[in-house]
PDB file with SEQRES, HELIX, SHEET and CRYST1 records, atoms N, CA, C and O in Angstrom:
SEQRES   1 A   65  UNK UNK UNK UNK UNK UNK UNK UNK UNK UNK UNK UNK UNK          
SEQRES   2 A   65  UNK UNK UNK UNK UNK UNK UNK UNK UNK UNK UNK UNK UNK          
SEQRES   3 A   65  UNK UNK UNK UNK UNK UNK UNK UNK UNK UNK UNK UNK UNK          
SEQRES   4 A   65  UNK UNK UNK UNK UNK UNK UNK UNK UNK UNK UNK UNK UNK          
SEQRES   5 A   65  UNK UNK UNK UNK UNK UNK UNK UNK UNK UNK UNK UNK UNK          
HELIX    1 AA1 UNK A   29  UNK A   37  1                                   9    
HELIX    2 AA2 UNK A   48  UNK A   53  1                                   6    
HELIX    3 AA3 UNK A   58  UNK A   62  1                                   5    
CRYST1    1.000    1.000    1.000  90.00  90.00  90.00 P 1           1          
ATOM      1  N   UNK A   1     -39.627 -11.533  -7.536  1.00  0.00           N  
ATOM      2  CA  UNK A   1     -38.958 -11.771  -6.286  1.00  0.00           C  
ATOM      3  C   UNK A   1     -37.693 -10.907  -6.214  1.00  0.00           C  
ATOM      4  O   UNK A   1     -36.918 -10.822  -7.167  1.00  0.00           O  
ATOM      5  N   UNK A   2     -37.535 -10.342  -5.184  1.00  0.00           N  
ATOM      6  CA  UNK A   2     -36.616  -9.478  -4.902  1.00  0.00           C  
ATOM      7  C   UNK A   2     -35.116 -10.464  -4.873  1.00  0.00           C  
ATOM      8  O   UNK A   2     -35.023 -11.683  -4.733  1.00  0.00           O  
ATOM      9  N   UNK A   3     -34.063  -9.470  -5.055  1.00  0.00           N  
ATOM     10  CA  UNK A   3     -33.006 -10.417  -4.437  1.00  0.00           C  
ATOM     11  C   UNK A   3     -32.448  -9.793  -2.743  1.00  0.00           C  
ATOM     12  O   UNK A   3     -32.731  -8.712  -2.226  1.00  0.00           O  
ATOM     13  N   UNK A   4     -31.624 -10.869  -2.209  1.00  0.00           N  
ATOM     14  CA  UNK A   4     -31.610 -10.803  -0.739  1.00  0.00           C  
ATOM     15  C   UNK A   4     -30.172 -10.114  -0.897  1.00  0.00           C  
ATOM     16  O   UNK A   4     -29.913  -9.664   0.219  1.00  0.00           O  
ATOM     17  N   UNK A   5     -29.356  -9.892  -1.576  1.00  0.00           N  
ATOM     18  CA  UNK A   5     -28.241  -9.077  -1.455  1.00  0.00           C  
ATOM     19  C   UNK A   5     -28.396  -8.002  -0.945  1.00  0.00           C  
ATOM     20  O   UNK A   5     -29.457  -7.427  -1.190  1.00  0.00           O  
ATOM     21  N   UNK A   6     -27.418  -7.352  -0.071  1.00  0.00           N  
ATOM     22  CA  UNK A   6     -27.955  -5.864   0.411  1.00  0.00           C  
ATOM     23  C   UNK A   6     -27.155  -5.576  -0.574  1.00  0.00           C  
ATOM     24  O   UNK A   6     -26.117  -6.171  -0.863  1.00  0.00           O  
ATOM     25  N   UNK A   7     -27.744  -4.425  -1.239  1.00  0.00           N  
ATOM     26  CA  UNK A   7     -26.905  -3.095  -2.045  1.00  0.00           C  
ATOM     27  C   UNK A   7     -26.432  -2.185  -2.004  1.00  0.00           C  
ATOM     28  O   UNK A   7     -26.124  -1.420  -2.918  1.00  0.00           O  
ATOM     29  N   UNK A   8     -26.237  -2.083  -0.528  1.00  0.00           N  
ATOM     30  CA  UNK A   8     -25.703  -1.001   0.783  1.00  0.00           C  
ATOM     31  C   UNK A   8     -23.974  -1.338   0.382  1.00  0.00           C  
ATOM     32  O   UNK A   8     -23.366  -2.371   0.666  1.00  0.00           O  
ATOM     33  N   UNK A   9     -23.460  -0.187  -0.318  1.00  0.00           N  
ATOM     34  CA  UNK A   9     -21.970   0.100  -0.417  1.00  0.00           C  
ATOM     35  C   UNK A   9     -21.166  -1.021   0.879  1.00  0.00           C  
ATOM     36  O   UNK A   9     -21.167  -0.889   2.103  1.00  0.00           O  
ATOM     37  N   UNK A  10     -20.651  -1.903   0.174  1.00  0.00           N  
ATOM     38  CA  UNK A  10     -19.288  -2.696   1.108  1.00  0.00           C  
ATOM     39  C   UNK A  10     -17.963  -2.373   1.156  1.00  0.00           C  
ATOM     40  O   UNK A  10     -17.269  -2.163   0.161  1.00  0.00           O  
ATOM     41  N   UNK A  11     -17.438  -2.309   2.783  1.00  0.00           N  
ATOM     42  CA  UNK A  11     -16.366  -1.975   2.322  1.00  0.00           C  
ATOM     43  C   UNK A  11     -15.002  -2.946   1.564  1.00  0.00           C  
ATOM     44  O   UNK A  11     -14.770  -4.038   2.082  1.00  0.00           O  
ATOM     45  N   UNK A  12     -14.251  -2.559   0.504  1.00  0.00           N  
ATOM     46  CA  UNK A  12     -13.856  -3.374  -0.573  1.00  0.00           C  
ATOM     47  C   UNK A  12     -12.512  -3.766   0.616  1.00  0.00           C  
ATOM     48  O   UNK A  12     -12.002  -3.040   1.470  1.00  0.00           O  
ATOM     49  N   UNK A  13     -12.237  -5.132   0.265  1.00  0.00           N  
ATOM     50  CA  UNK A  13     -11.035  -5.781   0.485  1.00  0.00           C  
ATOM     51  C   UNK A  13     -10.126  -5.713   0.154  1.00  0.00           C  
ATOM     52  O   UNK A  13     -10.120  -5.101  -0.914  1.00  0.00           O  
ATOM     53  N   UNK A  14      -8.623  -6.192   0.640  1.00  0.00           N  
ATOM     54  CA  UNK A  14      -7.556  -5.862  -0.138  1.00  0.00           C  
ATOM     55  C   UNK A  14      -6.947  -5.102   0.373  1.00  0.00           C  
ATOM     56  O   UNK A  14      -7.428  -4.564   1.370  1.00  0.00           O  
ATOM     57  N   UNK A  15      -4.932  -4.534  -0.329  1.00  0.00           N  
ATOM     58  CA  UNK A  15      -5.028  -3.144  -0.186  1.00  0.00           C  
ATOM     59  C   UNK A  15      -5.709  -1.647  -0.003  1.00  0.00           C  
ATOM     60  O   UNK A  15      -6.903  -1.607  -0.302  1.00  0.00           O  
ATOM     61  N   UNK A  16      -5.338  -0.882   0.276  1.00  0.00           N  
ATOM     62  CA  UNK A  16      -5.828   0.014  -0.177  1.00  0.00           C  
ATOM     63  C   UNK A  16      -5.912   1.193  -1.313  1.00  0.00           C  
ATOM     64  O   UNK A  16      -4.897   1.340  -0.633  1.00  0.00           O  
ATOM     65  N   UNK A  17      -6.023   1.915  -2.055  1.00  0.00           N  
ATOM     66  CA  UNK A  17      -5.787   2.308  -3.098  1.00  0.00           C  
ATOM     67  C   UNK A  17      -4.194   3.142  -2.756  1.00  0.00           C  
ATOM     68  O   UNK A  17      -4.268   3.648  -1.637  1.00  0.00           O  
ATOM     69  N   UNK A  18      -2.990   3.371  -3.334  1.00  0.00           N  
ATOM     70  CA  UNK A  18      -2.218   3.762  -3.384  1.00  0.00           C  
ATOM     71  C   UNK A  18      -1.458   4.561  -4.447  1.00  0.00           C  
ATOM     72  O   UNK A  18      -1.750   4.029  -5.519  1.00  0.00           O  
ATOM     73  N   UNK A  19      -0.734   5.448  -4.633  1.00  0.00           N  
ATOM     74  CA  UNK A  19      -0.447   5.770  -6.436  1.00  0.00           C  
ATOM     75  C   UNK A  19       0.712   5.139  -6.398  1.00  0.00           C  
ATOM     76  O   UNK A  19       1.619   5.373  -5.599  1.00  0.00           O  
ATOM     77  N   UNK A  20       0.710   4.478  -7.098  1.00  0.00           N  
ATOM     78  CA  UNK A  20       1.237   3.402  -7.504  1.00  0.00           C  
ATOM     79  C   UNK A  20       1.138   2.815  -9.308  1.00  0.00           C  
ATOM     80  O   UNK A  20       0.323   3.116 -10.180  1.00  0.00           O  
ATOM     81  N   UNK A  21       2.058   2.102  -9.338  1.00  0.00           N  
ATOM     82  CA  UNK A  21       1.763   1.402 -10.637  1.00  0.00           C  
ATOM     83  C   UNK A  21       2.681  -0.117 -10.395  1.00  0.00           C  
ATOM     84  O   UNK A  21       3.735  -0.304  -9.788  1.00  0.00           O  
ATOM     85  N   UNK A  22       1.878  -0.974 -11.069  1.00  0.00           N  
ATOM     86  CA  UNK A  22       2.709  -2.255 -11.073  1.00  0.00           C  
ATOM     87  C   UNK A  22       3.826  -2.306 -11.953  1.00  0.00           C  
ATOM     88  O   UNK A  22       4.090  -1.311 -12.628  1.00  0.00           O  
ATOM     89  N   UNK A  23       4.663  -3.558 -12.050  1.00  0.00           N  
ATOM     90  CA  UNK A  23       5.967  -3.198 -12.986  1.00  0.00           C  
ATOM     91  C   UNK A  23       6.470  -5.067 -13.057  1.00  0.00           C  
ATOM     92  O   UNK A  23       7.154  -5.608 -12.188  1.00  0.00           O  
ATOM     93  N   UNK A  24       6.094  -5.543 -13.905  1.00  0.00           N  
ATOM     94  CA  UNK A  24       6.247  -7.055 -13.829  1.00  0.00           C  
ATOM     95  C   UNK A  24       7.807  -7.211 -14.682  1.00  0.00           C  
ATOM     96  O   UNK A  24       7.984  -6.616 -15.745  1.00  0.00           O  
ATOM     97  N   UNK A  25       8.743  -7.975 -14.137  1.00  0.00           N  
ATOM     98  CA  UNK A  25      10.040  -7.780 -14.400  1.00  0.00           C  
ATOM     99  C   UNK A  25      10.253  -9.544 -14.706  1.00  0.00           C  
ATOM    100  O   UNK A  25       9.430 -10.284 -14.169  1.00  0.00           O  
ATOM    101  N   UNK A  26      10.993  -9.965 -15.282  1.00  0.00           N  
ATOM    102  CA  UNK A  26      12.030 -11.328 -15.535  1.00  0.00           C  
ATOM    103  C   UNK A  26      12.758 -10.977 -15.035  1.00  0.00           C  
ATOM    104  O   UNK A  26      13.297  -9.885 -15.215  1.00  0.00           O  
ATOM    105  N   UNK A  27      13.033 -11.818 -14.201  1.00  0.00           N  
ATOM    106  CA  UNK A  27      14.840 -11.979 -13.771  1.00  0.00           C  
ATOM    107  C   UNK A  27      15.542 -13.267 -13.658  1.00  0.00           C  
ATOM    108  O   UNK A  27      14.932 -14.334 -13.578  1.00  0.00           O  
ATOM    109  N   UNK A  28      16.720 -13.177 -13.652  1.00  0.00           N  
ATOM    110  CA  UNK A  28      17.786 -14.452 -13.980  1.00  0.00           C  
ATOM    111  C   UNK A  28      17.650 -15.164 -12.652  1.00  0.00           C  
ATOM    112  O   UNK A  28      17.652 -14.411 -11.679  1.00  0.00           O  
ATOM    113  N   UNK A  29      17.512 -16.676 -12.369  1.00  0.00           N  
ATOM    114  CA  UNK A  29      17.709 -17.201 -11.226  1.00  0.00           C  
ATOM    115  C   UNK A  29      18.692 -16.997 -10.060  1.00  0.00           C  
ATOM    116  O   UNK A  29      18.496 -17.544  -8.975  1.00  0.00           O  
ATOM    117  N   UNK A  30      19.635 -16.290 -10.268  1.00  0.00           N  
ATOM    118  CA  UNK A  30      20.748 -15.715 -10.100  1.00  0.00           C  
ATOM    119  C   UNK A  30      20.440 -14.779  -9.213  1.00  0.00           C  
ATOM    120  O   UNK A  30      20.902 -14.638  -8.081  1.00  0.00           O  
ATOM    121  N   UNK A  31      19.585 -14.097  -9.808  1.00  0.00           N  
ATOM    122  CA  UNK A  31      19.587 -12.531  -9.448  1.00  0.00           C  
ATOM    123  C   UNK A  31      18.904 -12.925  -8.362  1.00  0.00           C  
ATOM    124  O   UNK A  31      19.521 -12.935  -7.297  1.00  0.00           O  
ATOM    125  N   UNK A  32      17.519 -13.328  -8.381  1.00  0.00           N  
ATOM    126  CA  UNK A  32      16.616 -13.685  -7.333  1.00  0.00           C  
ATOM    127  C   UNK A  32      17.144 -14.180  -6.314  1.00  0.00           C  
ATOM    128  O   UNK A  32      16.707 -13.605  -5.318  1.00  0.00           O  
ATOM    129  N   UNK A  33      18.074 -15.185  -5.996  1.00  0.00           N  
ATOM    130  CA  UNK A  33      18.575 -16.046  -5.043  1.00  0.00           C  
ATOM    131  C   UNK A  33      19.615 -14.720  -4.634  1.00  0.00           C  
ATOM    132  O   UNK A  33      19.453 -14.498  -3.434  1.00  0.00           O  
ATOM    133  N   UNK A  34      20.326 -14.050  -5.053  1.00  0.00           N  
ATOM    134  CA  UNK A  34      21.246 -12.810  -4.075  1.00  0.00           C  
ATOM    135  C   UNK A  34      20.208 -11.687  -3.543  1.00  0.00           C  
ATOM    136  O   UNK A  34      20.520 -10.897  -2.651  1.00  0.00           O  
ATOM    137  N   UNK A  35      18.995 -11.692  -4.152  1.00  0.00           N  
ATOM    138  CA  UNK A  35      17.706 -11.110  -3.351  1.00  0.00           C  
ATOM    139  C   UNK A  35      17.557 -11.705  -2.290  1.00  0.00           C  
ATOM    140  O   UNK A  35      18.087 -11.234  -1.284  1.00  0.00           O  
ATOM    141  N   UNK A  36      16.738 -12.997  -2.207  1.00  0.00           N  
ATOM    142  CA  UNK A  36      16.745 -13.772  -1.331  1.00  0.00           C  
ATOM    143  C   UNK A  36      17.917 -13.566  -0.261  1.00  0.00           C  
ATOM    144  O   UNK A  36      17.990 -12.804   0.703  1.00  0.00           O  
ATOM    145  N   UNK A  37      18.707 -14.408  -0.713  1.00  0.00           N  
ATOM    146  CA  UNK A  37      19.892 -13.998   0.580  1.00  0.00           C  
ATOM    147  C   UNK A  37      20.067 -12.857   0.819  1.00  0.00           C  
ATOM    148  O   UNK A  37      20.442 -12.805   1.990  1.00  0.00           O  
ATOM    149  N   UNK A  38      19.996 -11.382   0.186  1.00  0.00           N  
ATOM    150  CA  UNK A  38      20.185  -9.918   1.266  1.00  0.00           C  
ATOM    151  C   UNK A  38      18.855  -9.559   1.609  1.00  0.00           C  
ATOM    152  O   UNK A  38      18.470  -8.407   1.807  1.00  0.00           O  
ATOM    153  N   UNK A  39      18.067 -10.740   1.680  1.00  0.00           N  
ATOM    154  CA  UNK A  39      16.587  -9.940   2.337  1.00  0.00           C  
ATOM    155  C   UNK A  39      16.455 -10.981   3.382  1.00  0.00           C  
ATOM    156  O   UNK A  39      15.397 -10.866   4.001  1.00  0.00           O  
ATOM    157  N   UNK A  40      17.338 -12.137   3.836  1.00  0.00           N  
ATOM    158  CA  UNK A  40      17.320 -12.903   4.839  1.00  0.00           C  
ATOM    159  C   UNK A  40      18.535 -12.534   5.488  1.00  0.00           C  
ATOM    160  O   UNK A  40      19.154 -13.488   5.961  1.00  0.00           O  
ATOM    161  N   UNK A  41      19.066 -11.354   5.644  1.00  0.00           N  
ATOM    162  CA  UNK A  41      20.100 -10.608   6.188  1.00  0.00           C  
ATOM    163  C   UNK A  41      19.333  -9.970   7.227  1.00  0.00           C  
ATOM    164  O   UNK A  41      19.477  -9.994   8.449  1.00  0.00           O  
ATOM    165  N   UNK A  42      18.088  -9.123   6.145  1.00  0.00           N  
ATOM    166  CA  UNK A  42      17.403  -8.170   6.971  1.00  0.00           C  
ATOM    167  C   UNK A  42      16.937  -8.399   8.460  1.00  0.00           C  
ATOM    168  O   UNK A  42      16.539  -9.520   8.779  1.00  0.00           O  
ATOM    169  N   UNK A  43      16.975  -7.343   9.412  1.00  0.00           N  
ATOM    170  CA  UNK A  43      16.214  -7.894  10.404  1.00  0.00           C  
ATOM    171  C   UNK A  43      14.800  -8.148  10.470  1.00  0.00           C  
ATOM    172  O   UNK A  43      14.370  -9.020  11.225  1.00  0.00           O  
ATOM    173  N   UNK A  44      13.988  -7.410   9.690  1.00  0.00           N  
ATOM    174  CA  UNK A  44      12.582  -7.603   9.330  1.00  0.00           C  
ATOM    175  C   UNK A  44      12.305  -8.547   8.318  1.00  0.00           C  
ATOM    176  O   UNK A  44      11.315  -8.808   7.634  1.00  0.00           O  
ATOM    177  N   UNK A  45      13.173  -8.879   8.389  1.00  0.00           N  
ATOM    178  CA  UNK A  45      12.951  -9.756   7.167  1.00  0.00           C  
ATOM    179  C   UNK A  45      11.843 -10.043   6.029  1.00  0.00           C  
ATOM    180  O   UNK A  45      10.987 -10.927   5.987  1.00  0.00           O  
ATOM    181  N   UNK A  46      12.198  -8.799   4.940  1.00  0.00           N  
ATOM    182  CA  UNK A  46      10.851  -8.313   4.071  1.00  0.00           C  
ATOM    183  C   UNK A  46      10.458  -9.389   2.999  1.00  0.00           C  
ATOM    184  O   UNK A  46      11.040 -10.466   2.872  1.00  0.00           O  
ATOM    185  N   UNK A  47       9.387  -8.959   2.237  1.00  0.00           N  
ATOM    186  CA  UNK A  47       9.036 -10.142   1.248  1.00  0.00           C  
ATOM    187  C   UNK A  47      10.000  -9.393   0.237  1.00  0.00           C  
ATOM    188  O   UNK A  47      10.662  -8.356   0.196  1.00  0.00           O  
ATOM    189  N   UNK A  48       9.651 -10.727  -0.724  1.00  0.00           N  
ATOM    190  CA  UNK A  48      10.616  -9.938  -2.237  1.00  0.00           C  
ATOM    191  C   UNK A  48      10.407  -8.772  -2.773  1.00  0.00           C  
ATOM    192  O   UNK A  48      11.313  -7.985  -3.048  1.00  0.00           O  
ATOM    193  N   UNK A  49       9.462  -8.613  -2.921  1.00  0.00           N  
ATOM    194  CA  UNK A  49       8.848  -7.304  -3.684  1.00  0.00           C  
ATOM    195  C   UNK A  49       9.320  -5.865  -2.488  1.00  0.00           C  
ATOM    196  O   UNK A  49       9.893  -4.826  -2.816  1.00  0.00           O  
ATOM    197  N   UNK A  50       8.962  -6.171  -1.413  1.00  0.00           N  
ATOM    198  CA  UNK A  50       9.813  -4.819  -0.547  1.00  0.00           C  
ATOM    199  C   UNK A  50      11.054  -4.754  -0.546  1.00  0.00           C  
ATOM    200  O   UNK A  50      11.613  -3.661  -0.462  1.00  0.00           O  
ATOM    201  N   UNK A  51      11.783  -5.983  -0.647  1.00  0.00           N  
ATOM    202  CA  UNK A  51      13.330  -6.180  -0.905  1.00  0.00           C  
ATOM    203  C   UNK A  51      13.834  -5.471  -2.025  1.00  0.00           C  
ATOM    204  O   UNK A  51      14.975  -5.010  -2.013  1.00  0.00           O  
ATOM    205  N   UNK A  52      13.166  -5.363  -2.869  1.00  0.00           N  
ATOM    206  CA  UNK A  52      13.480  -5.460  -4.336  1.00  0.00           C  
ATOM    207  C   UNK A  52      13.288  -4.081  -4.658  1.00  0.00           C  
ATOM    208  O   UNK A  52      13.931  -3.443  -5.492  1.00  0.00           O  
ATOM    209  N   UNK A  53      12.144  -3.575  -3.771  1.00  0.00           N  
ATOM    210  CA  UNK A  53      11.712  -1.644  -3.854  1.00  0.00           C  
ATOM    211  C   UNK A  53      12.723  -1.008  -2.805  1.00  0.00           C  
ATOM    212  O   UNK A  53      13.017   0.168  -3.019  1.00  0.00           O  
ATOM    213  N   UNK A  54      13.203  -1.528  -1.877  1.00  0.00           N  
ATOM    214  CA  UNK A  54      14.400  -1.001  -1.027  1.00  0.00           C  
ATOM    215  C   UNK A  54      15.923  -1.521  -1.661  1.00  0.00           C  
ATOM    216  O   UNK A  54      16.817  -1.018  -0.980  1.00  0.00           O  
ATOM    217  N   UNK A  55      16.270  -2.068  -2.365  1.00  0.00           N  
ATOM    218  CA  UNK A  55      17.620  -2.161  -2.839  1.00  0.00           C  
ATOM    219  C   UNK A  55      17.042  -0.842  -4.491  1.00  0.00           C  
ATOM    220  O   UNK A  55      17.863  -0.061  -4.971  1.00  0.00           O  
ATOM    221  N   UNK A  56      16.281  -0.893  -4.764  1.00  0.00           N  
ATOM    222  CA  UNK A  56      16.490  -0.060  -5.753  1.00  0.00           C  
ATOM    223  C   UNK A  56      16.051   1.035  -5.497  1.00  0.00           C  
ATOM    224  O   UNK A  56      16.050   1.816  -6.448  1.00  0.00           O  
ATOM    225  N   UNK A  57      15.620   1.447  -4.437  1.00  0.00           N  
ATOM    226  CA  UNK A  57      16.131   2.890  -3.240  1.00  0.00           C  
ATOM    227  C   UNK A  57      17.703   3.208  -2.738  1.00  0.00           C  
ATOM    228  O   UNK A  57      18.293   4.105  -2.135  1.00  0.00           O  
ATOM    229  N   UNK A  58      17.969   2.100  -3.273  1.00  0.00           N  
ATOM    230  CA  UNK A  58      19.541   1.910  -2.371  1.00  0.00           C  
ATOM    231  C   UNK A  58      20.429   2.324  -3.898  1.00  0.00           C  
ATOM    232  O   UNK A  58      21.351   3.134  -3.997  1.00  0.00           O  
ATOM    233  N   UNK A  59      19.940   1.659  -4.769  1.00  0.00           N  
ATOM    234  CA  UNK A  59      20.838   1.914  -6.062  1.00  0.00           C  
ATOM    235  C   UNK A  59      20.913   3.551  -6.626  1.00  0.00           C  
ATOM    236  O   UNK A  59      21.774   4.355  -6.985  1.00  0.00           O  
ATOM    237  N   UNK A  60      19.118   3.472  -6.421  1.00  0.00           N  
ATOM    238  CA  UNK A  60      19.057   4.955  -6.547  1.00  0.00           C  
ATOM    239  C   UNK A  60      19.856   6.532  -6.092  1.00  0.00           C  
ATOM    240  O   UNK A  60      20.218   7.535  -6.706  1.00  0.00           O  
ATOM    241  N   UNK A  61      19.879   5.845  -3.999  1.00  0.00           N  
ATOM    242  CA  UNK A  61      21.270   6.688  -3.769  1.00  0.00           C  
ATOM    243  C   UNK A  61      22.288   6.975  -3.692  1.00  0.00           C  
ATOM    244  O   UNK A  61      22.950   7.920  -3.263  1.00  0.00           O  
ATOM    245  N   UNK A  62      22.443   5.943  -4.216  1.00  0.00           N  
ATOM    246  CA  UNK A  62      24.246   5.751  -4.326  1.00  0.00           C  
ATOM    247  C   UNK A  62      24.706   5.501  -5.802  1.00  0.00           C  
ATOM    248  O   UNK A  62      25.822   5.195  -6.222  1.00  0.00           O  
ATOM    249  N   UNK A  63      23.692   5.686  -6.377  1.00  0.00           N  
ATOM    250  CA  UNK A  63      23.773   6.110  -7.925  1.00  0.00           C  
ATOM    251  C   UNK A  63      24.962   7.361  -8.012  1.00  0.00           C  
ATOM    252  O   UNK A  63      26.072   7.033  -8.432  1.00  0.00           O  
ATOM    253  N   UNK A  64      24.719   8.823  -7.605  1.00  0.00           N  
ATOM    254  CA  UNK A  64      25.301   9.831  -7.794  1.00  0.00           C  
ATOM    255  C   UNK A  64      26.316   9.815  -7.286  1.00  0.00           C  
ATOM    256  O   UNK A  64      27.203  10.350  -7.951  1.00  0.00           O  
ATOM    257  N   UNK A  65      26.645   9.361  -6.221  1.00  0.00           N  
ATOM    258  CA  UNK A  65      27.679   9.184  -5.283  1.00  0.00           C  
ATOM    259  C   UNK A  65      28.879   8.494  -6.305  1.00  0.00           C  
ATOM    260  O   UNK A  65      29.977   8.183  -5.845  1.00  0.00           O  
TER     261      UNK A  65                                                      
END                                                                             
């Protein structure tokens, strides 16, 4: 008996592929909650993880400075 699955390529769920790499971090309760509050500043008000990739865009430029 055959099976009834089609085997016709699906398209996959999810993101999409990106280059990228993940980066799993600890942080102090502390830290998180002054995340929180400058990402409920924002007007878009982003999730953590975009918060967290735009302040360390932010550190980044004003690193040299």
């Amino acid at each position: 008996m055959k099976s009834t699955i089609n085997s016709a390529k699906k398209s996959k769920r999810g993101r999409p592929p990106v280059e990228s790499e993940a980066v799993n971090v600890r942080m102090a309760v502390d830290a998180l909650q002054n995340i929180d509050d400058w990402r409920r500043k924002q007007d878009d008000l982003p999730g953590r993880p975009e918060a967290i990739r735009r302040l360390v865009e932010i550190g980044l430029k004003t690193k040299g400075k």
